[in-house]
Backbone bond lengths (Angstrom), bond angles and torsions (degrees), N, CA, C in turn:
res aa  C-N    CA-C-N  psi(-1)  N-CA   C-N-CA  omega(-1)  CA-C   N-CA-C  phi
1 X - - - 1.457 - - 1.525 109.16 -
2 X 1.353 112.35 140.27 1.468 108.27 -178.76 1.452 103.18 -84.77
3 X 1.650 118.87 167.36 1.548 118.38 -178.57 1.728 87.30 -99.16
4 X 1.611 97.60 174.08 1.062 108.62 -160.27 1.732 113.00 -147.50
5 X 1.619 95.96 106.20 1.882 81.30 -159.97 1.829 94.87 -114.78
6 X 1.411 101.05 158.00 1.640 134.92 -148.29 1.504 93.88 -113.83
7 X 1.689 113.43 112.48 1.879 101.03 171.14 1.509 103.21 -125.22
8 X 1.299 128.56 149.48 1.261 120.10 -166.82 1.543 118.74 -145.37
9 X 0.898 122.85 172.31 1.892 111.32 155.13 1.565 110.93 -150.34
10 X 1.431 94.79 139.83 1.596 92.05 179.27 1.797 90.89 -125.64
11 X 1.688 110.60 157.95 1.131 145.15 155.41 1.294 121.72 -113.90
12 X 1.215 115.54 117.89 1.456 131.48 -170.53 2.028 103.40 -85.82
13 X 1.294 105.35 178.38 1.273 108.72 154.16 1.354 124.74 -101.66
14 X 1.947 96.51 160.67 1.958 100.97 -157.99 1.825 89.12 -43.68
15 X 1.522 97.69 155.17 1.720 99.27 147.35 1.802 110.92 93.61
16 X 1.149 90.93 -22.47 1.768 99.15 178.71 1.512 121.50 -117.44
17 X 1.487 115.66 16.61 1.553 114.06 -178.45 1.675 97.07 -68.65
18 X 0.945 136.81 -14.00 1.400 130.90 -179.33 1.514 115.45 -61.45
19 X 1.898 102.96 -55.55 1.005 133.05 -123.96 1.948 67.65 -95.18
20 X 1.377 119.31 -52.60 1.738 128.61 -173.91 1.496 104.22 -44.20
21 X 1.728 107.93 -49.41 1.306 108.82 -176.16 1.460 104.21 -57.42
22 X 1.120 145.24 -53.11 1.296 127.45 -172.25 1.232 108.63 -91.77
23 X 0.860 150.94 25.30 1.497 139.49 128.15 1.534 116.68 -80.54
24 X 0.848 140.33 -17.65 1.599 165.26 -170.47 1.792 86.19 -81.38
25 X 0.994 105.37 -87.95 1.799 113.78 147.97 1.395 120.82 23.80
26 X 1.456 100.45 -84.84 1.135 128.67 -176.89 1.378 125.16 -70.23
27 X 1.209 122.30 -44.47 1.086 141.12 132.09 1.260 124.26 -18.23
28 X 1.377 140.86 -61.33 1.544 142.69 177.68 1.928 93.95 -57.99
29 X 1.503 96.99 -46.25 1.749 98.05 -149.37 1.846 91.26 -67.65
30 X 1.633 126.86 -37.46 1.343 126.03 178.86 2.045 91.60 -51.59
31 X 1.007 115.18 -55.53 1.624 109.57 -157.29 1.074 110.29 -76.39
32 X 1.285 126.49 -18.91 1.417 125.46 143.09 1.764 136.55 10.80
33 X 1.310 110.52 -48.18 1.165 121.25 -151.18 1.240 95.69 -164.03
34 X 1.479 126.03 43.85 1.271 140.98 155.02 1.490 120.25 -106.85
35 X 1.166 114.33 145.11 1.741 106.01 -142.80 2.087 87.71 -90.43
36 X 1.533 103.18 145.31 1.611 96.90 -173.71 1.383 115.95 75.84
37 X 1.541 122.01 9.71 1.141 109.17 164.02 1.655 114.04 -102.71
38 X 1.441 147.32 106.91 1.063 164.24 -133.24 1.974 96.96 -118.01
39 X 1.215 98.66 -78.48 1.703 101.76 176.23 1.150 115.03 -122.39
40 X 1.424 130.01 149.84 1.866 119.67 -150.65 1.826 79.34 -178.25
41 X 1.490 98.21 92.24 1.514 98.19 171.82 1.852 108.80 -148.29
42 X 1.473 108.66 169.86 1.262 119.72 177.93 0.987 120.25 -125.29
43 X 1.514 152.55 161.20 1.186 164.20 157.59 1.319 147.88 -115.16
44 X 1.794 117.92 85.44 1.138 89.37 -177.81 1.454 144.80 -90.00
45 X 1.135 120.41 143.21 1.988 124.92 -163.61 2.346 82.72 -97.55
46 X 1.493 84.42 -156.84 1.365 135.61 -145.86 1.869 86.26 -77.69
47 X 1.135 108.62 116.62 1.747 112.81 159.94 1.744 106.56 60.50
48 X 0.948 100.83 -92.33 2.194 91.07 -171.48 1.274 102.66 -136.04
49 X 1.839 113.26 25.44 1.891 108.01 168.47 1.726 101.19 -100.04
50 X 1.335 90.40 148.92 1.441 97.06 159.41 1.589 111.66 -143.88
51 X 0.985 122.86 140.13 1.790 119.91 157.32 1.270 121.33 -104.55
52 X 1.455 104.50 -164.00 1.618 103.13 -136.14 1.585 90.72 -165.19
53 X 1.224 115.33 140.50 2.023 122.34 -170.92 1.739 88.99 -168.58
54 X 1.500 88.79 105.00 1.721 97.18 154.53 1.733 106.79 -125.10
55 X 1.423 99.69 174.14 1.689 113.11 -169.97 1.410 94.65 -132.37
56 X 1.014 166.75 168.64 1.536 167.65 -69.58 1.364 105.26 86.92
57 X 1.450 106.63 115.31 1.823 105.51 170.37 1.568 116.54 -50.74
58 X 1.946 127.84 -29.28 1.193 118.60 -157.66 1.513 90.43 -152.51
59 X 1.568 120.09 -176.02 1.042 123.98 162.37 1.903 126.33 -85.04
60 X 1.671 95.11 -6.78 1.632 105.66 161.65 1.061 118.78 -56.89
61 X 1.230 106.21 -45.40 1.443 120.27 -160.34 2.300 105.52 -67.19
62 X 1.143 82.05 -47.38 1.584 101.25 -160.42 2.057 89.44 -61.25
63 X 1.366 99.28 -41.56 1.568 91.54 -167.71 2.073 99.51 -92.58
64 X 1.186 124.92 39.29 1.255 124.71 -165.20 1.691 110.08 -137.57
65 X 2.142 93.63 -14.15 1.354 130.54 -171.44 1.897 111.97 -67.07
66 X 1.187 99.29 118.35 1.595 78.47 179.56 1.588 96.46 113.85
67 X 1.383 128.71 -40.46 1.524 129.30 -143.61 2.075 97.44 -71.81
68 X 1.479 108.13 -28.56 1.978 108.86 -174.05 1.391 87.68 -51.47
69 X 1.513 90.74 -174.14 1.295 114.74 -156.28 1.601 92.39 -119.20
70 X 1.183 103.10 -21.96 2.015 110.87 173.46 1.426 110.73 -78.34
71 X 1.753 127.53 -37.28 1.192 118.69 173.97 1.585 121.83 -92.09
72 X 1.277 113.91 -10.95 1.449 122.49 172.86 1.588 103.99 -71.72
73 X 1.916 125.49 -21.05 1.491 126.50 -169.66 1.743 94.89 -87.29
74 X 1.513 124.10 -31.42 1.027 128.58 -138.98 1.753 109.36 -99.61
75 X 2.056 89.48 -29.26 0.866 72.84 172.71 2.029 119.00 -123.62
76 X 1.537 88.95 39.80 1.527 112.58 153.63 1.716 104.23 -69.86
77 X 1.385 119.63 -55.08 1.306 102.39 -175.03 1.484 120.32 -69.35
78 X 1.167 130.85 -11.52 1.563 148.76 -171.73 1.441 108.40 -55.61
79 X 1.835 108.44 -83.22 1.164 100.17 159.87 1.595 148.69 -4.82
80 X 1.613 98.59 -100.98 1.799 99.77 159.31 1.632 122.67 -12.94
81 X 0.992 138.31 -33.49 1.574 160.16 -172.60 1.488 114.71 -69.80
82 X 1.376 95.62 -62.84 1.868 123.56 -166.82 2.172 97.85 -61.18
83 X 1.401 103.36 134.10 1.377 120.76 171.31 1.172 112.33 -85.65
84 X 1.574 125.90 0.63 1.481 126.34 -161.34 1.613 101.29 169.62
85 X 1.248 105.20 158.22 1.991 109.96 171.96 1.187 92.99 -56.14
86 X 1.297 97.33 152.27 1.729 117.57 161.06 1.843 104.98 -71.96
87 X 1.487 83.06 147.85 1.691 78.77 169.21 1.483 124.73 -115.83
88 X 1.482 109.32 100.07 1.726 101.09 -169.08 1.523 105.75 -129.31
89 X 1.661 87.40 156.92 1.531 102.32 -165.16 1.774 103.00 -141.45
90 X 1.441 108.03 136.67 1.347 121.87 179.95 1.595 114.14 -95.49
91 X 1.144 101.60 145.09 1.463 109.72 158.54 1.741 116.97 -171.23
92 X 1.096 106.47 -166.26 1.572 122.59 -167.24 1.199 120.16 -84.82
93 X 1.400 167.66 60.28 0.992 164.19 -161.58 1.666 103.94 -34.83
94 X 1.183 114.39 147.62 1.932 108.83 -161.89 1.613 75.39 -153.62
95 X 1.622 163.67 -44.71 0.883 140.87 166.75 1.485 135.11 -151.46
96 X 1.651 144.79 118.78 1.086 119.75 -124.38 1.780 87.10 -131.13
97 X 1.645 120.25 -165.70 0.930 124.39 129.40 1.614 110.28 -141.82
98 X 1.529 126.82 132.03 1.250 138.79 163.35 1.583 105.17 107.27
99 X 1.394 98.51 21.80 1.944 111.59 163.22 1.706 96.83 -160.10
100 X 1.387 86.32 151.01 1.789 108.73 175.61 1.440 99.10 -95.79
101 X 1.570 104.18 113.95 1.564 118.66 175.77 1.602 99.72 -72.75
């Protein structure tokens, strides 16, 4: 099975990049210990963007994502936050350095 990595960007609303960062937070630490999750990170950029790069060994994994009971709480608070949908897009990893595609 090929792995399968997730890149994204979210924009929060004015006044809450603080409040995003720690839910963002929380979020990594729920996915933590979700089976197929390999890399599960966030980023924050410039004023109220942040992105987002996960790796998933398979496509089980990616659609299985979300299912705890710690990231389904975490990312109830997420939402409320966001100025707009997130914008994320999948694909295949084809060549890396500091992960085995």
């Amino acid at each position: 099975m090929s792995k399968v990595s997730m890149m994204g960007s979210i924009t929060c609303q004015d006044g809450l990049a603080d409040e995003m960062e720690a839910v963002l937070t929380e979020m990594v630490e729920a996915a933590r210990d979700e089976p197929g999750v390999e890399i599960y990170s966030y980023h924050r950029g410039e004023g109220n963007s942040f992105s987002f790069f996960a790796l998933m060994s398979d496509m089980r994994s990616i659609q299985q994502h979300g299912q705890s009971e710690a990231m389904s709480a975490a990312m109830a608070k997420f939402g409320p936050l966001m100025a707009e949908p997130p914008q994320m897009a999948q694909a295949t990893p084809i060549a890396a350095i500091g992960f085995e595609i």
